[in-house]
C-alpha positions as CSV (number, residue, x, y, z in Angstrom):
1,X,249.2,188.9,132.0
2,X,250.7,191.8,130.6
3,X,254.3,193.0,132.0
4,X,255.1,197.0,131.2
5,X,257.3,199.6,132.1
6,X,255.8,200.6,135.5
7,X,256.9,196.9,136.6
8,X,260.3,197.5,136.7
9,X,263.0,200.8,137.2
10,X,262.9,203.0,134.5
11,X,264.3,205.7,133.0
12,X,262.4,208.8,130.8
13,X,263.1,207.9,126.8
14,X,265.3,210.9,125.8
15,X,264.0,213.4,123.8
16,X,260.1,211.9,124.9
17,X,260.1,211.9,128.8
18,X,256.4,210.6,129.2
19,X,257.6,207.2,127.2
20,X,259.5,205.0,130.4
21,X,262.3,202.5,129.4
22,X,262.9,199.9,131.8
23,X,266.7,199.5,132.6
24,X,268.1,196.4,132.7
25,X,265.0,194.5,132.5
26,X,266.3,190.4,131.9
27,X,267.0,189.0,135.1
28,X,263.1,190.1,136.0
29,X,261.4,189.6,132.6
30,X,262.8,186.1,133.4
31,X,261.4,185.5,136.7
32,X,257.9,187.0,135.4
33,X,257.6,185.1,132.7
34,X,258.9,181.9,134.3
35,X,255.9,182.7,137.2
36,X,253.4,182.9,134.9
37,X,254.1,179.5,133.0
38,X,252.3,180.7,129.9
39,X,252.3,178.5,126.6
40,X,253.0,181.9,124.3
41,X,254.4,185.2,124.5
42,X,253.2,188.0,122.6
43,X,256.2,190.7,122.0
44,X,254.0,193.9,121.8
45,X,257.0,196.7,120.9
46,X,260.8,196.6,120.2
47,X,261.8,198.4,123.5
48,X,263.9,197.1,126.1
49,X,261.3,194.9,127.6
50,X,260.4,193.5,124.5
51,X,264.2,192.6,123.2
52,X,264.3,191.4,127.1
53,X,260.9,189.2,126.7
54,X,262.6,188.0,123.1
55,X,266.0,186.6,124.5
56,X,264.5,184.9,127.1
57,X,262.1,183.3,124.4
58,X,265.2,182.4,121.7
59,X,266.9,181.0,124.7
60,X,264.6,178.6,126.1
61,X,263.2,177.8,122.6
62,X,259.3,179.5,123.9
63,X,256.7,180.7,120.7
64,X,256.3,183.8,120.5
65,X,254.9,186.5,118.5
66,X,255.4,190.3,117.8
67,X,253.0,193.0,116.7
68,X,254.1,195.8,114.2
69,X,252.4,199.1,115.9
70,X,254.8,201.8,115.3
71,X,257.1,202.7,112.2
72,X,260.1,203.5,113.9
73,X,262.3,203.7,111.5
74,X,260.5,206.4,110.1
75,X,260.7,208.5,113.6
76,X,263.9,207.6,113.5
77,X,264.4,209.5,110.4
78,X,262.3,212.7,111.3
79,X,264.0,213.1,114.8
80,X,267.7,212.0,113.8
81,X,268.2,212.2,110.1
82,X,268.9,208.0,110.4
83,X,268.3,206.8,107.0
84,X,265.2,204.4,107.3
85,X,267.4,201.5,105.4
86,X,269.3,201.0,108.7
87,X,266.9,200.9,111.0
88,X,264.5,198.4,109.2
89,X,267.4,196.3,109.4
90,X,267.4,196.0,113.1
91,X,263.6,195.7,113.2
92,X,263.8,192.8,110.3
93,X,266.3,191.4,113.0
94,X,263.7,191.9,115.7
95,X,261.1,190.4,114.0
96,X,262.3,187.4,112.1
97,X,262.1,184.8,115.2
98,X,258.7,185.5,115.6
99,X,256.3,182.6,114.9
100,X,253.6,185.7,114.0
101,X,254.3,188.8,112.7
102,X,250.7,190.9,114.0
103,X,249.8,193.8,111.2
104,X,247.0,195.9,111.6
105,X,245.9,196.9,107.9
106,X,246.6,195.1,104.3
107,X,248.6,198.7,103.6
108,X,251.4,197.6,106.5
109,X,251.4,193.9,105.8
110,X,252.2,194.9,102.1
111,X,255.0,197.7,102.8
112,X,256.5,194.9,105.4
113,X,256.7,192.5,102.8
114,X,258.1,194.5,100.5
115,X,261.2,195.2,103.2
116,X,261.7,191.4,103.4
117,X,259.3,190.7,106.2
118,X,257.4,186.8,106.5
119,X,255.2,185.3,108.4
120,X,252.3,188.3,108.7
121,X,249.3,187.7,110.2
122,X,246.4,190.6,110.2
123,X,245.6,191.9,113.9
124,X,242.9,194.4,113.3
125,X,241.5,196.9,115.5
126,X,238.5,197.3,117.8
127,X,237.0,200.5,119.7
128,X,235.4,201.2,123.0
129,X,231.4,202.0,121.1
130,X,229.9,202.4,124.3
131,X,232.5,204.8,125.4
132,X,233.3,206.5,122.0
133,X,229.4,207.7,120.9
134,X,227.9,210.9,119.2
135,X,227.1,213.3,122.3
136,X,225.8,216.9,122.7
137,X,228.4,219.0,121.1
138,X,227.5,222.1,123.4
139,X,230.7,220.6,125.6
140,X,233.2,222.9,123.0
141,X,231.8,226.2,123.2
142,X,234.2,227.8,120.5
143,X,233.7,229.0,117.2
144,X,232.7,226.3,114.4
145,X,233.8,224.5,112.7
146,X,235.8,222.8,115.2
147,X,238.5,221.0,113.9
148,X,240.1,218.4,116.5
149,X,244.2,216.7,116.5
150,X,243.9,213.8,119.0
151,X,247.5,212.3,119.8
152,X,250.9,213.2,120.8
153,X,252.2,216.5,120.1
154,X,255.7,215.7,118.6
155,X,257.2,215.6,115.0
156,X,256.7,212.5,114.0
157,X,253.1,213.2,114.0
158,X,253.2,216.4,111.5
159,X,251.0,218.3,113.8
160,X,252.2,221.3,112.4
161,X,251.1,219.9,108.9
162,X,247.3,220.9,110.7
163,X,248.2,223.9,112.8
164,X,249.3,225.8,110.0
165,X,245.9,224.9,107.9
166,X,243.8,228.2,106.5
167,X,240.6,226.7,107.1
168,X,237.9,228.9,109.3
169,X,237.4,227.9,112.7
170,X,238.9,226.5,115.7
171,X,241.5,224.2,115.8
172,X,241.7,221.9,119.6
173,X,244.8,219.5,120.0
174,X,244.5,217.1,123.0
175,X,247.5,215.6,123.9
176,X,250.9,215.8,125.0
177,X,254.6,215.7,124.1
178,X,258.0,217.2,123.7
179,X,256.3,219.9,120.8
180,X,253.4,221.0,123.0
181,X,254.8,224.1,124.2
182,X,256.8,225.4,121.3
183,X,253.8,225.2,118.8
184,X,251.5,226.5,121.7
185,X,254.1,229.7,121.4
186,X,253.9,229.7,117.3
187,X,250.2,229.4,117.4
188,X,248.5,230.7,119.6
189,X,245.0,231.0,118.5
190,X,244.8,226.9,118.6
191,X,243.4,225.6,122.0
192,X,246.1,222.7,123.6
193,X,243.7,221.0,126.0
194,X,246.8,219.0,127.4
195,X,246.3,215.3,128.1
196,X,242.7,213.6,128.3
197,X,241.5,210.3,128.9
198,X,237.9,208.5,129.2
199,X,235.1,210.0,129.7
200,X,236.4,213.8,129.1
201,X,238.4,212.4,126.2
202,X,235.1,211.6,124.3
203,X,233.2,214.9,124.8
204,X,236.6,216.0,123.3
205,X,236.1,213.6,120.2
206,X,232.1,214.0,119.9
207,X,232.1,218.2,120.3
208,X,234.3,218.7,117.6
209,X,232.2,218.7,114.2
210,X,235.7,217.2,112.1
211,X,238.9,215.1,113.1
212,X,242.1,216.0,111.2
213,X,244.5,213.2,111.3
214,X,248.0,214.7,110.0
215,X,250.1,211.7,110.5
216,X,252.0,210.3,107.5
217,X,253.6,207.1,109.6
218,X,250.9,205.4,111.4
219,X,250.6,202.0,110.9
220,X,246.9,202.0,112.0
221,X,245.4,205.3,113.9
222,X,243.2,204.1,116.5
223,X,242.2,207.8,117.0
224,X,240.5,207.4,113.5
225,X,238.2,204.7,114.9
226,X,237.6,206.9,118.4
227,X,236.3,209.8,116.1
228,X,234.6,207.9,114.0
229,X,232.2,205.8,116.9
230,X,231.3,209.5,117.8
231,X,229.8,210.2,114.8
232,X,232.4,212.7,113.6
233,X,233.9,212.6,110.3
234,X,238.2,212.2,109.5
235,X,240.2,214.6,107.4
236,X,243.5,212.8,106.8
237,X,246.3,212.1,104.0
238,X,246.0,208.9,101.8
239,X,248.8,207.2,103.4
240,X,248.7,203.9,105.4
241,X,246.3,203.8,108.0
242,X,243.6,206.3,107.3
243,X,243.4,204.0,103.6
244,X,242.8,201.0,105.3
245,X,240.2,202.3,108.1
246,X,238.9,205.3,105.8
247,X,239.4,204.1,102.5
248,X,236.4,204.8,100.0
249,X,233.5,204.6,103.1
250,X,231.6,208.1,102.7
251,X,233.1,209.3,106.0
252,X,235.4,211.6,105.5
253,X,238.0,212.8,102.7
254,X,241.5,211.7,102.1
255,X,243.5,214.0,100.2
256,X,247.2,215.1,99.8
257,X,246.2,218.7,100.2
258,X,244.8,218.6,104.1
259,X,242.7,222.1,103.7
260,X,240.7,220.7,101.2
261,X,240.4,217.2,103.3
262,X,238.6,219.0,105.8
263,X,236.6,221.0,103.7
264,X,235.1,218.3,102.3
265,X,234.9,216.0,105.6
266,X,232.5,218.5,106.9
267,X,230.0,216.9,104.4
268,X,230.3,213.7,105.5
269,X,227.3,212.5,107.3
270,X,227.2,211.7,111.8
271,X,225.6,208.7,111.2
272,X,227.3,207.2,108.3
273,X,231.0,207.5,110.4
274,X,228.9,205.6,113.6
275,X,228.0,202.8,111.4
276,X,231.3,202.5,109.8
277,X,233.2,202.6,113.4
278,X,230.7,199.6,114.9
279,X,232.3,197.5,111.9
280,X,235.3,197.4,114.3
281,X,234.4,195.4,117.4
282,X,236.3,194.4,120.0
283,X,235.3,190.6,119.4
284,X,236.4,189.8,116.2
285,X,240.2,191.6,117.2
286,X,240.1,189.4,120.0
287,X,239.6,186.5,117.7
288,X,241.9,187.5,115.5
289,X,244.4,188.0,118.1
290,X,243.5,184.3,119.4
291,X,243.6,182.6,115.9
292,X,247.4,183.7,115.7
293,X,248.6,182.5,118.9
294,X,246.6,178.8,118.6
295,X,248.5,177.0,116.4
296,X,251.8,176.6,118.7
297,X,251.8,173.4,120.2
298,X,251.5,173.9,124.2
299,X,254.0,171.1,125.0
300,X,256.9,173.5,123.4
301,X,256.6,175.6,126.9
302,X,255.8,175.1,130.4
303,X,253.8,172.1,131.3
304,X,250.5,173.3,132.5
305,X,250.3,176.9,131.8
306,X,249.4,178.7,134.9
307,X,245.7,179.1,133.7
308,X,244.8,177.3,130.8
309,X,246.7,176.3,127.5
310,X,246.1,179.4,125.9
311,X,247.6,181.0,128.6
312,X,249.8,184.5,127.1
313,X,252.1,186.6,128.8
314,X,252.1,189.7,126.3
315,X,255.4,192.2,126.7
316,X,256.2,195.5,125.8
């Protein structure tokens, strides 16, 4: 089971109105959890419902886990000035509890520990293939190359870090966020497409002939992987995240100059980046996933979990 925002009443995160943030969330979280009568609880972010999901857990003495997605602190930083130092504290007091910390990529498991983190466990990734393939590219009919941002459209991100970019062609952004309309006003020769999902989200990803990933804060990039199953080459900093997926594979460039990362991802060849994206699968992340969780003794929780003894109840 898997307990979320749209569960409970919520309020728009300020300064990101499309995030929800469930007010006052313990009293329920309690009651849902309690219903469930899981053996484990996975702690998926460090929002309200997940320091909801984590007092309940400290309290009654449940396992638990938690998954480092997102480095806040550094978003922190960018939106507020916060100096990172503080707010790795609080997440260091967010995670420590945990039985399992979940890390997507040997780059993340390393800054962690570095910060004072324990207990890491690797979580990789997997991607929709059948969803995410190579397509007819005729679905973008703009002048080439095309050169795609997938994500939201807000600082942290260093979108602008790509919109500003000299290269020739046509830059496409899909998504949404509190930037969208300001850079839509300061450049407007680069298509916003808004917000897609599925199906339209893929002819997206599979029309455009390069994928520019800007981000210098991502933990992982899932978006990476997307682009990748659809046969189209990544264009992104060496930084955490497109080093672990990217790294040395001959589909794409990495470089701290983004111009010349695209340039040179052009090269890279359709089938090469499919290949290296069905190296992901959703199986062995499941299994992953599963190997953390299976160690905790069942009798610590609930007798009988509702379903089985692996029963989870993931928050967040």
């Amino acid at each position: 089971m898997t307990i979320t925002p749209d569960q409970f009443k919520s309020i728009p995160c300020p300064t990101y109105p499309e995030i929800r943030l469930a007010l006052f969330p313990a009293r329920q979280m309690a009651r849902t959890i309690e219903g469930m009568r899981p053996c484990v609880v996975h702690i998926a972010t460090e929002g309200p419902l997940g320091m909801a999901a984590r007092h309940y857990c400290l309290k009654r003495g449940v396992p638990f886990t938690t998954a480092f997605h997102t480095k806040f602190p550094e978003y922190v930083n960018a939106r507020t000035g916060v100096p990172t130092s503080w707010t790795y504290k609080i997440m260091r007091w967010f995670h420590d509890p945990a039985s399992a910390i979940m890390v997507a990529t040997d780059t993340v498991e390393q800054e962690l520990r570095a910060r004072g983190f324990d207990n890491i466990k690797r979580w990789s990734r997997g991607v929709d293939t059948d969803l995410f393939r190579p397509r007819d590219k005729s679905f973008l009919d703009l002048p080439r190359p095309i050169q795609l941002y997938v994500g939201r459209v807000a600082v942290e991100k260093n979108v602008e870090a790509f919109l500003g970019l000299k290269n020739p062609g046509t830059k496409v952004v899909v998504g949404d966020g509190p930037q969208m309309h300001q850079l839509a006003r300061k450049y407007p020769d680069v298509v916003f497409a808004g917000a897609k999902i599925g199906e339209e989200l893929a002819q997206y990803y599979a029309a455009a002939d390069v994928f520019v990933f800007p981000s210098l804060t991502d933990t992982f990039g899932l978006v990476l992987l997307e682009a990748l199953a659809c046969g189209v080459p990544v264009a992104a900093y060496p930084v955490a995240g497109p080093l672990d997926v990217i790294g040395t594979a001959p589909v794409g460039c990495l470089n701290k100059d983004l111009g010349i990362a695209v340039e040179q991802a052009l090269k890279a060849s359709p089938t090469a980046c499919r290949l290296h994206a069905e190296s992901y699968s959703w199986a062995a992340s499941t299994q992953q996933f599963l190997s953390n969780i299976r160690p905790f003794p069942t009798d610590r929780f609930f007798t009988g979990a509702a379903n089985d003894k692996d029963a989870v109840v993931k928050a967040g």
